[in-house]
Backbone as numpy.savetxt, mean C-alpha at the origin, in Angstrom:
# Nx Ny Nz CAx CAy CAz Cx Cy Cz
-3.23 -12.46 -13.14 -3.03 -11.09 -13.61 -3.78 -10.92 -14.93
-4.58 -10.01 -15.04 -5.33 -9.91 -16.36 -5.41 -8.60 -17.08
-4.40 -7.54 -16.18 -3.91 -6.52 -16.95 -2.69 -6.36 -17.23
-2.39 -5.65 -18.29 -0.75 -5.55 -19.01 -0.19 -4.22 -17.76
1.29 -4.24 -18.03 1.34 -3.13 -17.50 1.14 -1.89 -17.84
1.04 -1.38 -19.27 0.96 -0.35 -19.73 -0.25 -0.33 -19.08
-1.70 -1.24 -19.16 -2.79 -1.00 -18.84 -3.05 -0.36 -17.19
-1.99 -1.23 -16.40 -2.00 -0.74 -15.33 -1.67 0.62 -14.75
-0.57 0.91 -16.02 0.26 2.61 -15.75 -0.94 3.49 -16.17
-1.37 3.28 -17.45 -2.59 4.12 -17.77 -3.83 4.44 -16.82
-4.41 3.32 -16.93 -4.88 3.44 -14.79 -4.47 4.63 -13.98
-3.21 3.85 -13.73 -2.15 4.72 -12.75 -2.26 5.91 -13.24
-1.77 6.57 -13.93 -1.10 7.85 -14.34 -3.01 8.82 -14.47
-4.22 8.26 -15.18 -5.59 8.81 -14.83 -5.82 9.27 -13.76
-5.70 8.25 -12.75 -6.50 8.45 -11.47 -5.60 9.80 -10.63
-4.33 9.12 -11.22 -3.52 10.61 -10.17 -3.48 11.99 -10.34
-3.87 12.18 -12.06 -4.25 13.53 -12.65 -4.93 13.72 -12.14
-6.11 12.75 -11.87 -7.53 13.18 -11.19 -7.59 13.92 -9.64
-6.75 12.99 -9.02 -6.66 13.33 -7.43 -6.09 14.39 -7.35
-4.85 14.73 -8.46 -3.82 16.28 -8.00 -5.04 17.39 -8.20
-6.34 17.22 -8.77 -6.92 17.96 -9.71 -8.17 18.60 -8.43
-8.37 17.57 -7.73 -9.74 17.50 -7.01 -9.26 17.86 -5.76
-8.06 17.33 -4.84 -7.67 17.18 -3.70 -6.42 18.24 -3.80
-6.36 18.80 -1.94 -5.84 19.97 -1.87 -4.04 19.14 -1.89
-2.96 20.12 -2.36 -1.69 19.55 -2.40 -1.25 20.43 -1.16
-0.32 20.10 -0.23 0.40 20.75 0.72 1.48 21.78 -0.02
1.59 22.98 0.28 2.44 24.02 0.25 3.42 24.47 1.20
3.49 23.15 2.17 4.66 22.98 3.60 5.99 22.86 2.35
7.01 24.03 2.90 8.10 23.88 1.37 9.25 22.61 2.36
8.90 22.57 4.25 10.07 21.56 4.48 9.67 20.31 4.13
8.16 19.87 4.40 7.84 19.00 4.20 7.92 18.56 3.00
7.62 19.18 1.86 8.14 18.42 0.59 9.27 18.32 0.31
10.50 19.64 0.71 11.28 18.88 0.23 11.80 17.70 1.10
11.41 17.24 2.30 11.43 16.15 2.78 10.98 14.99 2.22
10.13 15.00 1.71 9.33 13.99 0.82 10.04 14.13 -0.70
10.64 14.98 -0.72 11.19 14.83 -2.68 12.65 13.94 -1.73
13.16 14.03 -1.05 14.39 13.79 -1.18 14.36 12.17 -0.44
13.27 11.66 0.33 13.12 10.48 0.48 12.61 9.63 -0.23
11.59 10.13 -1.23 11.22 9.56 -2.60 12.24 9.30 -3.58
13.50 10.09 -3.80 14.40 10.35 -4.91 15.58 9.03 -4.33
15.62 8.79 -2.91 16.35 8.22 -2.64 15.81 6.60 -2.84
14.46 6.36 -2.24 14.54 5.03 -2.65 13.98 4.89 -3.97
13.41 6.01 -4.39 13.61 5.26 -6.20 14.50 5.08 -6.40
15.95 5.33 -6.21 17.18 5.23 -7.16 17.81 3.97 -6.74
17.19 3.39 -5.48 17.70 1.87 -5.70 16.68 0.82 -6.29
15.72 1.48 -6.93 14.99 0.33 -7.32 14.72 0.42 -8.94
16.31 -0.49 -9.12 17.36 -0.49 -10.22 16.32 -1.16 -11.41
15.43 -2.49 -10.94 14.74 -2.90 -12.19 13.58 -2.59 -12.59
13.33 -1.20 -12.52 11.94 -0.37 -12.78 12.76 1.03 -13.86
13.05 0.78 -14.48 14.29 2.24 -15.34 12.99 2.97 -15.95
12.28 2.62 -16.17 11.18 3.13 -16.96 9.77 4.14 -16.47
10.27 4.10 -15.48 8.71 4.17 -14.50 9.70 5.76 -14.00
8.13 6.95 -14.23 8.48 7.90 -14.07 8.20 8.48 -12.47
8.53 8.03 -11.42 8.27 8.50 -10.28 6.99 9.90 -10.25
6.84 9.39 -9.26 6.16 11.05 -8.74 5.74 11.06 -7.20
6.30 12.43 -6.57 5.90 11.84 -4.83 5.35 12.94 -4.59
3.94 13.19 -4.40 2.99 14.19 -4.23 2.34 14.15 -2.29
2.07 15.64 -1.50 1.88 15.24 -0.44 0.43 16.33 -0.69
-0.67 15.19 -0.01 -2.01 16.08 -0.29 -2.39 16.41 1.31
-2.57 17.34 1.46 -3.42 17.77 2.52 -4.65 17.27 3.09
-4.35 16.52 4.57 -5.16 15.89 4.59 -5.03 15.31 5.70
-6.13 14.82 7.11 -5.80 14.65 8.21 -5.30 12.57 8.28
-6.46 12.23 7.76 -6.01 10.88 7.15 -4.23 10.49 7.73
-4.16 9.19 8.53 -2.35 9.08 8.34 -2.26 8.01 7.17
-2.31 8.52 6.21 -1.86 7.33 5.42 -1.09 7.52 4.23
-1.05 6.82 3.22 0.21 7.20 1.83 -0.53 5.42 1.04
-0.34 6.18 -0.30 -0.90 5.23 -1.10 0.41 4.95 -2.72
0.40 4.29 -3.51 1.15 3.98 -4.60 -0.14 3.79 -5.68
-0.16 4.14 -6.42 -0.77 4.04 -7.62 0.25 3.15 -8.74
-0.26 2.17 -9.63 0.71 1.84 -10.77 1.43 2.85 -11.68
2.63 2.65 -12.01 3.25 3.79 -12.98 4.07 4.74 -11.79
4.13 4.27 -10.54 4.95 5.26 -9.56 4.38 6.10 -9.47
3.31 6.91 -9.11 2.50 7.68 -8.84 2.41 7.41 -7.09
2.67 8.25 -6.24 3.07 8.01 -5.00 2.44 9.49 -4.44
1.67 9.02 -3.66 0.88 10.28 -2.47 1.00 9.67 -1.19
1.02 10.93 -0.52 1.43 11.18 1.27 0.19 11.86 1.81
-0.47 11.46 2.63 -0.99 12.22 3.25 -0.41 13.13 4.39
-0.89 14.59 5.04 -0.04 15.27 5.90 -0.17 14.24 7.36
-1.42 13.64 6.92 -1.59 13.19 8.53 -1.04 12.32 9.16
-0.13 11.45 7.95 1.03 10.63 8.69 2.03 11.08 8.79
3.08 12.43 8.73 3.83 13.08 9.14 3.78 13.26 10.91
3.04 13.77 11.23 3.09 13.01 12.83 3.28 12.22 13.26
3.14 10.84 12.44 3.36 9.38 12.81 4.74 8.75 12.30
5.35 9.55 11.46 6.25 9.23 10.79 7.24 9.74 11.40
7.71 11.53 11.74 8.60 12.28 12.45 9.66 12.03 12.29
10.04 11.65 11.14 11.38 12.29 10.88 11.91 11.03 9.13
13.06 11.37 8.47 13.06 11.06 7.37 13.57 9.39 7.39
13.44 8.76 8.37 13.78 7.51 8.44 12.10 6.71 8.56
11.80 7.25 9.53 10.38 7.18 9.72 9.11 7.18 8.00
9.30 8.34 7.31 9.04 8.51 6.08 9.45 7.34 4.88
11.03 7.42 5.05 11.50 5.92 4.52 10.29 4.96 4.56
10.55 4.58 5.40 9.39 3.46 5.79 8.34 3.23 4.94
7.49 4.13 5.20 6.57 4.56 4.16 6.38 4.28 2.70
7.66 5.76 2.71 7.91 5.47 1.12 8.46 4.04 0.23
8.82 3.58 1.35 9.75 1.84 0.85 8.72 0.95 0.69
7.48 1.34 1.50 6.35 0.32 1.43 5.79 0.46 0.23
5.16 2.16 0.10 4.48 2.04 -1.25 4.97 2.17 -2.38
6.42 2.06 -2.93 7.16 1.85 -4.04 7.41 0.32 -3.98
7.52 -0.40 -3.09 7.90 -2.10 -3.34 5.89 -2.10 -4.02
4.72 -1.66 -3.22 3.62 -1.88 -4.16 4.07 -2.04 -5.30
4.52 -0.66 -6.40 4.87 -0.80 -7.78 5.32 -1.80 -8.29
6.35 -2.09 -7.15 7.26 -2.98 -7.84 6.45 -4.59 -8.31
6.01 -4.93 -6.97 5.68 -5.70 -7.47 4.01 -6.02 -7.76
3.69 -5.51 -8.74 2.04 -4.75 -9.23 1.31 -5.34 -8.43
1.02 -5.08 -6.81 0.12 -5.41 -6.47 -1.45 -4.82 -7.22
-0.93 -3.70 -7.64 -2.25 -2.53 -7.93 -3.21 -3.18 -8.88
-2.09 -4.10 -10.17 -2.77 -4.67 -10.82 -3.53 -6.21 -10.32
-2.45 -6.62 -9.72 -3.18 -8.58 -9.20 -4.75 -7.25 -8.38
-4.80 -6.47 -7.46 -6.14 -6.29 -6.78 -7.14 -5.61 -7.96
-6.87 -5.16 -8.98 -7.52 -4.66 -9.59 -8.00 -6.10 -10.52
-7.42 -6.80 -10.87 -7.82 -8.22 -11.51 -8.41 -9.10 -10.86
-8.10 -9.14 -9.43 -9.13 -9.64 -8.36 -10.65 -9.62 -8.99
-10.61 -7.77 -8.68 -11.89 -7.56 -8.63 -12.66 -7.65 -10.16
-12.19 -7.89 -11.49 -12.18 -8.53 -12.55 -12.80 -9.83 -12.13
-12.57 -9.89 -11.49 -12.68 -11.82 -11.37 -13.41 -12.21 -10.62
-13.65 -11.68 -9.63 -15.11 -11.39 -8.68 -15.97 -10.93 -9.13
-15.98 -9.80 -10.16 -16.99 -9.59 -10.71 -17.71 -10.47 -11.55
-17.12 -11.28 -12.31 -17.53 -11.95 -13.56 -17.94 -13.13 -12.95
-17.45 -13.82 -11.43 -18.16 -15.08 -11.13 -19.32 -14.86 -10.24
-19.47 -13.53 -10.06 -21.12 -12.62 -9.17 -22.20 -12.58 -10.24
-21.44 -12.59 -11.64 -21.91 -12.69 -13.00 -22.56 -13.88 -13.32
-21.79 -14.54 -12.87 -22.18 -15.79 -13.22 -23.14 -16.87 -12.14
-22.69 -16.24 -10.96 -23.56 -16.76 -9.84 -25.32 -16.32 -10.09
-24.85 -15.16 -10.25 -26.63 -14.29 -11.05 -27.33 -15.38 -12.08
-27.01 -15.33 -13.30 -27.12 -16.42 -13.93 -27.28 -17.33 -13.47
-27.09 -18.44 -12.78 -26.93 -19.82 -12.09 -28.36 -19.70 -11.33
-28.19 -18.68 -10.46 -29.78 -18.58 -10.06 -30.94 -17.98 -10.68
-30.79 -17.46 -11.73 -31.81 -16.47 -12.34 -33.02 -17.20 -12.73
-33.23 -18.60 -12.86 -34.81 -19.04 -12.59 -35.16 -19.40 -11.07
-34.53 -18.86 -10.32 -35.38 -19.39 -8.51 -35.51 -18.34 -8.13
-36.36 -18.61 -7.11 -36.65 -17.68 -6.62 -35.87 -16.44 -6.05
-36.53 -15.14 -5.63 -35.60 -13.68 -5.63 -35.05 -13.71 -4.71
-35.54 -14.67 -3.75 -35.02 -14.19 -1.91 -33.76 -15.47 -2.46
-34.24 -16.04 -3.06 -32.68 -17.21 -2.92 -31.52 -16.62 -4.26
-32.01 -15.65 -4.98 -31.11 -15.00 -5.51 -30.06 -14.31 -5.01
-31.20 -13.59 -4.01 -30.60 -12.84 -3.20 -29.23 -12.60 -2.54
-29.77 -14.22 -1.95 -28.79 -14.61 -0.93 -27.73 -15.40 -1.10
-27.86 -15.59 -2.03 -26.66 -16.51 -3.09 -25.45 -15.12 -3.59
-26.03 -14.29 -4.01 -25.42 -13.10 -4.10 -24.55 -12.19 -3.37
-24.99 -12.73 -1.84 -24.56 -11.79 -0.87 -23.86 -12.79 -0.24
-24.18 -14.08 -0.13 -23.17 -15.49 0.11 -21.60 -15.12 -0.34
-22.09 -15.00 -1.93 -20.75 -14.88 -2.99 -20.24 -13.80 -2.37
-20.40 -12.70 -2.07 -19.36 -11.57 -2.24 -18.91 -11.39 -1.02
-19.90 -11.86 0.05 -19.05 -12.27 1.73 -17.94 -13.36 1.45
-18.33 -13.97 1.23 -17.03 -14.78 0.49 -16.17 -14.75 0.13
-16.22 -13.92 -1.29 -15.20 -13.59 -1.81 -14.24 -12.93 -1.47
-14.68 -11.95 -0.70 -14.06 -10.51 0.23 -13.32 -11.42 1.58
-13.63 -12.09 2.81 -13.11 -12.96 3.53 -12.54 -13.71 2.87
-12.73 -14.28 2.16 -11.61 -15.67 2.20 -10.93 -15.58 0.80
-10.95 -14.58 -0.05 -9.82 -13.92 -1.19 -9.43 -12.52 -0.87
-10.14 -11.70 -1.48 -9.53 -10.35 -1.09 -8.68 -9.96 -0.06
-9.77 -9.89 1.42 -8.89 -9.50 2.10 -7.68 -10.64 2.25
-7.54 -11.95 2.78 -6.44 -12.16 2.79 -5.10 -12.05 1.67
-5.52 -12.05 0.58 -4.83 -12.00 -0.67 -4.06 -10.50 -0.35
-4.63 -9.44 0.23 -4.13 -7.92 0.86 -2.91 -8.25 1.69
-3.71 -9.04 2.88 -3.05 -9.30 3.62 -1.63 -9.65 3.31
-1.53 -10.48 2.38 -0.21 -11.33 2.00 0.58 -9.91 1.65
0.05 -9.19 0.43 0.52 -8.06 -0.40 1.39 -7.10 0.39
0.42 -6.54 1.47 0.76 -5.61 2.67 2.04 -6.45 3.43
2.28 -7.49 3.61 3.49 -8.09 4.21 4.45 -8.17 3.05
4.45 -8.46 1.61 5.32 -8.50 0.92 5.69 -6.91 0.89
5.09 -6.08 0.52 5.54 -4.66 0.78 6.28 -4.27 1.64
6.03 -4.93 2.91 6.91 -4.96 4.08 8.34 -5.14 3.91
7.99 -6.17 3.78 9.85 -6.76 3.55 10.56 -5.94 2.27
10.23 -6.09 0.91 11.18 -5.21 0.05 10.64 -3.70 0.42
9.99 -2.78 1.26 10.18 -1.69 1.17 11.44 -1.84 2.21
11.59 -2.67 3.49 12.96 -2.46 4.71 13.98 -2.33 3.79
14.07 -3.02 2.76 15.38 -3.39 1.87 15.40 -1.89 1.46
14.72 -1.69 0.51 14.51 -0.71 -0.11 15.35 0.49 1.04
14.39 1.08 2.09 15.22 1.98 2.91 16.49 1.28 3.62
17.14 -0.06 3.91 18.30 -0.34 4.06 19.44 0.17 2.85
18.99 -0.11 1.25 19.43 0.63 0.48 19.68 2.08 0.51
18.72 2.50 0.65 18.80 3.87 0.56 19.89 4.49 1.28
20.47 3.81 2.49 20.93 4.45 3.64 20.47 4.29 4.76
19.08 4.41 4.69 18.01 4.60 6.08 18.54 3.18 6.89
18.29 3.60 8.57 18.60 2.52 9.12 17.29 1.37 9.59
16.84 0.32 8.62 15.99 -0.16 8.87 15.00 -0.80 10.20
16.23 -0.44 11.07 15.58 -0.65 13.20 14.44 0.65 13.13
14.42 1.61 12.01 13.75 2.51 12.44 12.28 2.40 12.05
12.20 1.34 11.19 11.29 0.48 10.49 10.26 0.66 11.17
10.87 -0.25 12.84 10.15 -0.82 14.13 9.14 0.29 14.75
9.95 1.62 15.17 9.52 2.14 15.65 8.53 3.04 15.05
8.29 3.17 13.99 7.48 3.85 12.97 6.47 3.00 13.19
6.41 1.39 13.18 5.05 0.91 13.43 4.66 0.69 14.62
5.60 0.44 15.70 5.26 0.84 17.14 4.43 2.50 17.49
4.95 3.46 16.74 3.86 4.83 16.81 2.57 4.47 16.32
3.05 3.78 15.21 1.55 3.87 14.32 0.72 3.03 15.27
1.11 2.06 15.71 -0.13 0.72 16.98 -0.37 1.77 17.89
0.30 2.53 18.36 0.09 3.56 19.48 -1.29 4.49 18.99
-0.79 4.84 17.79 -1.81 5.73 17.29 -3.42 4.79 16.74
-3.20 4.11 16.64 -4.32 3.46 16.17 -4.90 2.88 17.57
-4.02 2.82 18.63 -5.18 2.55 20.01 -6.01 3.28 20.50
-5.23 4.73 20.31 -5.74 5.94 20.62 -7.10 6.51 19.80
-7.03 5.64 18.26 -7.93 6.01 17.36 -9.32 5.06 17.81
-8.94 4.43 18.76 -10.10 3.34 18.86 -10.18 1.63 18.44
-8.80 1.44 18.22 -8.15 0.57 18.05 -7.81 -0.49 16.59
-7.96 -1.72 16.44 -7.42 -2.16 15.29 -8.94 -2.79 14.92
-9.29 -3.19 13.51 -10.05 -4.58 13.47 -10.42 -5.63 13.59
-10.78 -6.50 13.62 -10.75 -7.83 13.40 -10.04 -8.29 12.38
-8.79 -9.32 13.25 -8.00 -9.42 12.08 -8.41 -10.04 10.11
-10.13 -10.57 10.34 -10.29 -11.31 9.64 -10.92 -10.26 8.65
-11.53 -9.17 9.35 -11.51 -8.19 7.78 -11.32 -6.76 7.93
-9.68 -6.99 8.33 -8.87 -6.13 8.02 -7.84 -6.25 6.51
-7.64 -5.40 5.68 -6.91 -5.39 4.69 -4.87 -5.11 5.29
-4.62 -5.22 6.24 -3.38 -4.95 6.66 -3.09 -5.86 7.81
-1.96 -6.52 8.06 -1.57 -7.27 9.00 -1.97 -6.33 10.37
-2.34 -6.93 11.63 -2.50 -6.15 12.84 -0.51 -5.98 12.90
-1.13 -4.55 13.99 0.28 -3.99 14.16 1.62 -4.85 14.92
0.99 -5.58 15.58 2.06 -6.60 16.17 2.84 -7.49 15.25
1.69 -8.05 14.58 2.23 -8.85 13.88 3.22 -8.45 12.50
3.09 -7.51 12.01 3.53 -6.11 11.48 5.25 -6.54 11.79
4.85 -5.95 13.10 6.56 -5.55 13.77 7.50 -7.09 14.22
6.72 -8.00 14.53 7.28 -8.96 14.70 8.13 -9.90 12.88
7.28 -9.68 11.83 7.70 -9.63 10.88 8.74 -9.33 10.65
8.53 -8.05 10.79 9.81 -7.05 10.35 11.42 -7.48 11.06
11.09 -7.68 12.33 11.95 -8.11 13.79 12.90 -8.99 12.76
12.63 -10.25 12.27 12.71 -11.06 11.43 13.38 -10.48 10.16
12.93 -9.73 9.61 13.57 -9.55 8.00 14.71 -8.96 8.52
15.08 -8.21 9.59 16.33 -7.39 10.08 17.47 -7.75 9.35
18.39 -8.72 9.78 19.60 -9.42 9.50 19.50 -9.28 7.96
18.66 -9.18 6.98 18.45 -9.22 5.64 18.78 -7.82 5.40
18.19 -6.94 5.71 18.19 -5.55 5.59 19.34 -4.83 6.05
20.05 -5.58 7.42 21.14 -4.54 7.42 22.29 -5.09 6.28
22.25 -6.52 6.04 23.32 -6.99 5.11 23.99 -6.18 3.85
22.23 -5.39 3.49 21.95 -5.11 2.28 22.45 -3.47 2.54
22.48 -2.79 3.94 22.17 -1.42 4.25 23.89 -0.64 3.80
23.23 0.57 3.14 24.07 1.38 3.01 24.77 2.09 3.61
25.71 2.93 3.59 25.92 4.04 4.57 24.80 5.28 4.74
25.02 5.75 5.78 24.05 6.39 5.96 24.70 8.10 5.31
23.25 8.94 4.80 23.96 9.83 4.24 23.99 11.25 4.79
């Protein structure tokens, strides 16, 4: 980790001024308040963050996806509301990209790339008296590299830890975490239909099976933890 957190919130809290600024916000009044009241719910169990000023913004946009910025800065796209369909479904979501915050992935990937940069830095250097074509390729060695066999898997891991404390997270809340399942069973559905998944080796997200079989697993944890429903 090679940023503080303030450094990371500052980050955070820039980029999202930026996006509310540039990108269209939805004016659906059910849909947000659907989204204020599933945001409000699992922030309030995620007791060791007191400081961190939420925000759950939904931008217009066909995209199905939803992102976390550091500092709780939290966007929805409209286009996973189809995939999501209903406020358990959303849970999901929202449980994923608030456990991000929690536990700064935003910053370990942003220090990643700190750190990739400076040894591409240094790889440059190392070759800078041979020849250009072997510069070259030393260059493009490194960052195939780096990207396969750090980044993306290092995601990989991230995107599964998100997994598990966001289920908690909506078991807290109330939400019934079986609904977890079926939210990523739509989403594999939808992504076959989109033309299907990647190669698992440079993809930044677990494939969808493996996803749900995960999850299958954290169950017994999540309902232990699960609230009443409200």
């Amino acid at each position: 980790m090679l940023m503080t957190p303030a450094e990371e919130t500052q980050l955070g809290i820039q980029s999202f001024t930026q996006m509310k600024a540039e990108m269209p916000i939805s004016m659906d009044p059910a849909a947000n308040a659907m989204l204020q009241r599933v945001g409000s719910r699992i922030a309030a169990v995620v007791s060791d963050m007191p400081d961190v000023q939420w925000e759950f913004v939904l931008f217009e946009s066909e995209e199905p996806n939803a992102f976390c910025l550091p500092g709780g800065k939290v966007g929805v796209y409209t286009g996973i509301l189809p995939i999501t369909q209903n406020e358990a479904g959303l849970a999901t979501v929202i449980g994923h990209e608030v456990a991000h915050a929690y536990a700064r992935h935003g910053g370990e990937r942003m220090s990643r790339q700190l750190a990739l940069q400076l040894g591409g830095s240094l790889v440059g250097y190392t070759f800078s008296s041979t020849d250009p074509q072997v510069q070259q390729a030393a260059a493009v060695t490194y960052g195939l590299g780096g990207e396969l066999l750090g980044t993306l898997p290092h995601s990989r891991s991230q995107e599964s830890e998100a997994d598990r404390i966001g289920l908690l997270y909506m078991a807290r809340a109330g939400y019934d975490p079986e609904e977890a399942i079926a939210f990523w069973q739509r989403f594999a559905a939808y992504n076959q239909q989109a033309g299907g998944e990647p190669l698992w080796f440079l993809s930044t997200h677990p494939l969808n099976q493996s996803r749900i079989d995960q999850i299958k697993t954290w169950l017994p944890e999540a309902r232990a933890q699960q609230a009443p429903a409200r």
